[in-house]
DOVO-614844 format. One line per 4 residues: number of its first residue (from 0); for each residue x, y, z of N, C-alpha, C, CB. Coordinates in steps of 0.2 Angstrom, whole numbers, padded with zeros to 4 digits. Glycine has a CB too. Layout:
DOVO-614844
NUM	X Y Z X Y Z X Y Z X Y Z | ...;
This chain:
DOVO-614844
0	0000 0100 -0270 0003 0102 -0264 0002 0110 -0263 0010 0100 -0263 | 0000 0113 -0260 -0002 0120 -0258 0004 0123 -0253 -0009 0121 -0254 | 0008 0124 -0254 0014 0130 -0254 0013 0135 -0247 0013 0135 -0262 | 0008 0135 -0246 0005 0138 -0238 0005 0132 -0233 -0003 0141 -0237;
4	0006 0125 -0235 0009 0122 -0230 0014 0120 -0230 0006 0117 -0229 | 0020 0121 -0235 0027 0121 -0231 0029 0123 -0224 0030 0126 -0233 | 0035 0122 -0223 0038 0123 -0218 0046 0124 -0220 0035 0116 -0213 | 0050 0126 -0216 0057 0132 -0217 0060 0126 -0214 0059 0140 -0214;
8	0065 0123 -0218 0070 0119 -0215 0076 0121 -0212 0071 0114 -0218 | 0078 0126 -0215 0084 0128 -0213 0087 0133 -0218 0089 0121 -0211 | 0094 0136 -0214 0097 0140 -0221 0104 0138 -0218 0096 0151 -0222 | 0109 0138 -0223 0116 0135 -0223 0120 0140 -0228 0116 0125 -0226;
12	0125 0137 -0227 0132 0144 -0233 0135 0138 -0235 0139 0151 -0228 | 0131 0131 -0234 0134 0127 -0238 0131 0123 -0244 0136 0122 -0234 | 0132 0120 -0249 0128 0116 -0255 0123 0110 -0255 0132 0115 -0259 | 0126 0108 -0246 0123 0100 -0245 0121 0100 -0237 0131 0093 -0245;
16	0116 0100 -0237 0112 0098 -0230 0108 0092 -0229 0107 0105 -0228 | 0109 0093 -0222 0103 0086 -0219 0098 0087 -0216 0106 0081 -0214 | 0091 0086 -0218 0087 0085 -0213 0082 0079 -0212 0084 0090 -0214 | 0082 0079 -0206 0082 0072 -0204 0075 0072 -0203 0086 0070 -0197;
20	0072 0066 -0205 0061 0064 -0204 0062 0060 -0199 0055 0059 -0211 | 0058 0061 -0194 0054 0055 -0191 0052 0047 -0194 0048 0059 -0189 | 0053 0044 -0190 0052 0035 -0194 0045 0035 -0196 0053 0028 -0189 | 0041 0033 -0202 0034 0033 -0203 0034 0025 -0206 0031 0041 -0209;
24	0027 0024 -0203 0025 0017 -0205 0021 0018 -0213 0021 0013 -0199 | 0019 0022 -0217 0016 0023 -0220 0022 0026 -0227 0011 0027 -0217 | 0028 0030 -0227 0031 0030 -0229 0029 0038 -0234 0032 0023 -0232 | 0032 0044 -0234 0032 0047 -0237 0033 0053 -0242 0032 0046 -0236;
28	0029 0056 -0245 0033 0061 -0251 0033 0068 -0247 0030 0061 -0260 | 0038 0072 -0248 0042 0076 -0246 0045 0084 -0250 0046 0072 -0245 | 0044 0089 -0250 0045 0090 -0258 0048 0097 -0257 0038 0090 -0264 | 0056 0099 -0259 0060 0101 -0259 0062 0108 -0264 0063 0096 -0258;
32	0063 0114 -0260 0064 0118 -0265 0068 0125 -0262 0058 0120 -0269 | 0073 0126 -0265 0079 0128 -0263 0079 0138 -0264 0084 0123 -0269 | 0084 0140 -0262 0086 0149 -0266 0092 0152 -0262 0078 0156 -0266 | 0095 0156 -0267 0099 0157 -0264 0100 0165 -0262 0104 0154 -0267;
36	0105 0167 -0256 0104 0172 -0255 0111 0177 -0254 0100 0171 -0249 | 0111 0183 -0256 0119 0186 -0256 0121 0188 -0251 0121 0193 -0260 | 0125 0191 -0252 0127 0193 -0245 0126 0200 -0241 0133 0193 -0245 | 0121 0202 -0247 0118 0209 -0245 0112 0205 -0240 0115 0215 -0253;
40	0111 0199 -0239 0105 0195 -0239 0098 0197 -0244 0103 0195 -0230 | 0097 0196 -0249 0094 0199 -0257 0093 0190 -0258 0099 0205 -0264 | 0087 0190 -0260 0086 0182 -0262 0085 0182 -0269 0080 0178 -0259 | 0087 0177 -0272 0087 0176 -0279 0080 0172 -0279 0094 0172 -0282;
44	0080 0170 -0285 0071 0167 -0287 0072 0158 -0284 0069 0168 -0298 | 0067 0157 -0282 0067 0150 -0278 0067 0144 -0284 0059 0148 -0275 | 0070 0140 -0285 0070 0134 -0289 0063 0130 -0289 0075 0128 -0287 | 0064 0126 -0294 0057 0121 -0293 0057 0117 -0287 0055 0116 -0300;
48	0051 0116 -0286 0050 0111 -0282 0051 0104 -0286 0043 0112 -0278 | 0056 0100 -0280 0057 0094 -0282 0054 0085 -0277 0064 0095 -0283 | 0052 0081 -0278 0048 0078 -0273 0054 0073 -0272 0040 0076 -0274 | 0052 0068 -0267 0057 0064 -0266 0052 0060 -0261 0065 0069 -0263;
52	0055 0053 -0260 0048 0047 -0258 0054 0046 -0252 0046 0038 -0266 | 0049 0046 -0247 0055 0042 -0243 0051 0036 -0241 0058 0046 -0236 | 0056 0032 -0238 0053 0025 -0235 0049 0024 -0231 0056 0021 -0233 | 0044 0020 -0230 0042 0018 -0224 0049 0013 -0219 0037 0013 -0227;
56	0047 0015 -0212 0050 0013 -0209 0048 0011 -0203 0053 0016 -0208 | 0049 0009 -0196 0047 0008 -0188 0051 0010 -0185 0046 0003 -0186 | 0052 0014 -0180 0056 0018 -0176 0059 0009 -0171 0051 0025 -0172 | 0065 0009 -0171 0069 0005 -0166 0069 0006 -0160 0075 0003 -0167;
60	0068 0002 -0157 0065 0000 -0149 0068 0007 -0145 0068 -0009 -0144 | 0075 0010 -0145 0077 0011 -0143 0077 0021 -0145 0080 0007 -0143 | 0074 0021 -0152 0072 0027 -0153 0067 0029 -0151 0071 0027 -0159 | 0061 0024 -0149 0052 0025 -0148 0057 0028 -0140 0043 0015 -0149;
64	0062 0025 -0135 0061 0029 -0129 0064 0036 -0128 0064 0026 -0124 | 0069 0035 -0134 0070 0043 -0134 0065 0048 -0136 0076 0044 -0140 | 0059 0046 -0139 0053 0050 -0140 0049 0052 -0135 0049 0046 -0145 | 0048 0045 -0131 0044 0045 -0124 0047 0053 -0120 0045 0037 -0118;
């Protein structure tokens, strides 16, 4: 996995966040890595990256119109 295709999910002042995937019919891996930052905003060194599988799924009838 090449690290120039990331993408920034978010910053939080909390320990637990959610980010939500789109439904895939194929089902996929995802791969996560974290750092933290003071309050000077000074970042500390990034953790490893960790991967995580998601499921396959189908978006419900009523999801696919919230998309349209």
């Amino acid at each position: 996995q090449d690290v120039a295709d990331w993408k920034y999910a978010s910053a939080t002042t909390r320990t637990r966040l959610t980010i939500p995937f789109p439904p895939s019919t194929t089902g996929d891996t995802v791969w996560f890595c974290a750092q933290w930052r003071n309050a000077k905003d000074e970042s500390g060194p990034a953790s490893s990256p960790i991967s995580v599988n998601l499921p396959a799924g189908v978006p419900l009838p009523g999801e696919m119109e919230d998309a349209a």
